[in-house]
C-alpha positions as CSV (number, residue, x, y, z in Angstrom):
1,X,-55.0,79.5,83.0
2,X,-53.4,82.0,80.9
3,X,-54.3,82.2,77.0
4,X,-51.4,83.5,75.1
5,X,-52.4,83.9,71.5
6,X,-50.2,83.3,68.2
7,X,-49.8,84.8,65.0
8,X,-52.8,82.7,63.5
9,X,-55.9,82.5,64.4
10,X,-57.2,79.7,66.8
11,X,-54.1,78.4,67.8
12,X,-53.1,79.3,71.4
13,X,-50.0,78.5,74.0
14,X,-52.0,78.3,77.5
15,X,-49.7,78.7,80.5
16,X,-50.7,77.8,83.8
17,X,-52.0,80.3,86.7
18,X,-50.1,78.6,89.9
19,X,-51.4,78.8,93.2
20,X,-48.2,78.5,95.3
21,X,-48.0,77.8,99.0
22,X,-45.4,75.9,101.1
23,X,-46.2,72.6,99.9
24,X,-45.6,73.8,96.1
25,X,-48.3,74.7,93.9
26,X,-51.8,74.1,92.1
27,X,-53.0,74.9,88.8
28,X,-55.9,73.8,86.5
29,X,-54.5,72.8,83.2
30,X,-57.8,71.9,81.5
31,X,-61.0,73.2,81.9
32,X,-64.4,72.8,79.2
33,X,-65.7,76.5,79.8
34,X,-62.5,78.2,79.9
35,X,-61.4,76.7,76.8
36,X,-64.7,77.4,74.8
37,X,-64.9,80.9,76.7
38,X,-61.7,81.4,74.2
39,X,-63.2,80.2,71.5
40,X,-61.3,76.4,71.6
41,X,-62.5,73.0,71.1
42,X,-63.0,72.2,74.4
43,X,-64.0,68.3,73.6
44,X,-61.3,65.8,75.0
45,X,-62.1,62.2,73.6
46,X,-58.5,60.4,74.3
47,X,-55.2,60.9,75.9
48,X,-51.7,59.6,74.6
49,X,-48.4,60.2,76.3
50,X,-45.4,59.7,73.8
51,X,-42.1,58.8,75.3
52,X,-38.6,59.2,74.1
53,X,-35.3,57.9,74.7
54,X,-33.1,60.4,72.7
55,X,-32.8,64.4,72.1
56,X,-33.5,64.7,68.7
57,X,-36.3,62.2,68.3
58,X,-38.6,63.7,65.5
59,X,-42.3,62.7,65.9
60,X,-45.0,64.4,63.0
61,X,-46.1,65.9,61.5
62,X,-49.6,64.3,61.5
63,X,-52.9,65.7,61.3
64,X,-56.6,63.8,60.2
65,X,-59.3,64.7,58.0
66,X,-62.7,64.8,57.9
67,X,-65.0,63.2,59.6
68,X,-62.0,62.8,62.2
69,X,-60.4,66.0,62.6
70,X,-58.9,66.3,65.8
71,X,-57.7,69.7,68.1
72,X,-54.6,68.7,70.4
73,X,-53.6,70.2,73.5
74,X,-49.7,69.1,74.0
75,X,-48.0,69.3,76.6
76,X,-43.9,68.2,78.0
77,X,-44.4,66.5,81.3
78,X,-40.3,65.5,81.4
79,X,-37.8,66.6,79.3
80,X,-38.0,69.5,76.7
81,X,-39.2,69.5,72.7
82,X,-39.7,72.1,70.4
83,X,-43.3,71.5,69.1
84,X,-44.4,72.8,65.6
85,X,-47.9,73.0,64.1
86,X,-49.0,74.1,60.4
87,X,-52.4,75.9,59.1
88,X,-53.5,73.0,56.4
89,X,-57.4,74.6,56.7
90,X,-58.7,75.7,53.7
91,X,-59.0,79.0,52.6
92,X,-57.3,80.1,55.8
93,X,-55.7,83.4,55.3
94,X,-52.0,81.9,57.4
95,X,-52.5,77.9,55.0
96,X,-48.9,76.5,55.2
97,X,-47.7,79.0,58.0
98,X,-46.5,77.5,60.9
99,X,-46.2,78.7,64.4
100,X,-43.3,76.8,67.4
101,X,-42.9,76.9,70.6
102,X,-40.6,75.2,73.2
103,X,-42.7,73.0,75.6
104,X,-40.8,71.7,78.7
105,X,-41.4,70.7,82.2
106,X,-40.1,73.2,83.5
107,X,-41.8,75.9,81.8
108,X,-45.1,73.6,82.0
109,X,-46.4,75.6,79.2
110,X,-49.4,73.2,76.9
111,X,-50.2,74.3,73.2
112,X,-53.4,74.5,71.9
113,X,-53.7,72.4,68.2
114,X,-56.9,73.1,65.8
115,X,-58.5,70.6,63.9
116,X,-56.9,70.9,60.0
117,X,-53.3,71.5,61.8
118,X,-50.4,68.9,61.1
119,X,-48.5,68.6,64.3
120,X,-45.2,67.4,65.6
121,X,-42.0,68.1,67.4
122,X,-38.1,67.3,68.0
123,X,-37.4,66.5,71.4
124,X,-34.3,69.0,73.3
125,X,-33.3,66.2,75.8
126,X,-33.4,62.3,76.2
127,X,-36.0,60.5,78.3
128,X,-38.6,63.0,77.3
129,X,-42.5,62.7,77.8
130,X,-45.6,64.4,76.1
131,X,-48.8,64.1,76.9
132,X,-51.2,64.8,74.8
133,X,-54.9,65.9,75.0
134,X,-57.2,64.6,71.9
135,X,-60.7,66.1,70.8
136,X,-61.3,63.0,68.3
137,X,-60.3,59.4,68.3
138,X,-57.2,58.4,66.5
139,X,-58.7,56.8,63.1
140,X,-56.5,55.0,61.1
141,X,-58.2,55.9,57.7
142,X,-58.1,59.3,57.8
143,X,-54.6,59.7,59.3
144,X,-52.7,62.0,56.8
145,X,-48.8,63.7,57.3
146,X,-46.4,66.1,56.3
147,X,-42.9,65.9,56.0
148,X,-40.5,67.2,58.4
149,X,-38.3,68.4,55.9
150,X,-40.2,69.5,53.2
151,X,-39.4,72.6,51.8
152,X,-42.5,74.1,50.8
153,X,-42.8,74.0,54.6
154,X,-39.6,75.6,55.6
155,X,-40.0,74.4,59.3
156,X,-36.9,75.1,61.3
157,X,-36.1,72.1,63.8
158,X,-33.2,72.6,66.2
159,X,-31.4,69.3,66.3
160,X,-30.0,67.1,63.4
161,X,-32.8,64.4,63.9
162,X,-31.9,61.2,66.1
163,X,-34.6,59.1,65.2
164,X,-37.8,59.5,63.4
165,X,-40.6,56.8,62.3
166,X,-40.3,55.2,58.6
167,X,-43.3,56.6,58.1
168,X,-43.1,59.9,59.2
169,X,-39.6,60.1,56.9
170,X,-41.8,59.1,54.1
171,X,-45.0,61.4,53.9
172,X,-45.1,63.1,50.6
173,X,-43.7,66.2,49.5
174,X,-46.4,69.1,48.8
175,X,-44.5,69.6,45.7
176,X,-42.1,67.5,44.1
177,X,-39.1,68.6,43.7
178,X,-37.9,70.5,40.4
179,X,-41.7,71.0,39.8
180,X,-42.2,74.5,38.5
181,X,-42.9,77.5,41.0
């Protein structure tokens, strides 16, 4: 595996070292000591694989708190999204900076999530898949979420958005609006 830093700290896009012959190819996409040899949480409690019939389906942006936080590695097995995490740890130096990247199949690319990071994406294509990697178990109670659109967040998604959860639609703004600056 290749680890391909980001502009903040911790967070990393990990690409995949292919060993190619004539049958195709073989890569490792997870492994405990490479991951903590880069200084990643290399714990994997639970797996999830999010399906989704249209381009445009906005899923996020979720994160939990303590005792539950939980580091994600995300990755497209069919289809394309862009996938877009935000720095929600305190006294971080990037809190509320975000970092994207386009995940896809084809590029087979996985993105490394910290613990304290909301997290969520837009699907490119229909019938798109992401499977996701999870250090802690989901835990109702200390689920928490960001708005997509919020504008304290200025997060750039690429299509208008197709579908999206009630839920996710209706996490709260970091600051209302006409609050003063």
């Amino acid at each position: 595996m290749k680890f391909i830093d980001t502009p903040i700290d911790g967070v990393a896009i990990v690409e995949l070292e292919e060993r190619r012959d004539d049958r195709g190819f073989f890569a490792r996409s997870f492994c405990q000591d490479e991951f903590a040899a880069h200084g990643l949480l290399p714990e994997v409690v639970q797996c999830n694989l999010s399906y989704n019939h249209r381009a445009g389906t906005l899923r996020g942006m979720h994160f939990q708190l303590e005792p539950a936080t939980e580091a994600k590695l995300v990755r497209c097995i069919s289809g394309a999204i862009v996938d877009i995490i935000v720095d929600l740890r305190p006294g971080s130096p990037t809190y509320r900076q975000h970092v994207a990247v386009e995940l896809s199949a084809a590029n087979r690319r996985s993105f490394y999530v910290p613990p304290m990071f909301a997290h969520g994406f837009q699907t490119l294509v229909d019938n798109t898949e992401v499977l996701y990697q999870v250090s802690e178990r989901y835990t109702p109670g200390q689920e928490r979420g960001l708005r997509y659109d919020d504008p304290a967040l200025g997060l750039s998604w690429p299509l208008p958005v197709s579908a999206i959860s009630d839920k996710d639609a209706s996490w709260p703004l970091l600051e209302p609006v006409g609050a003063p600056a």
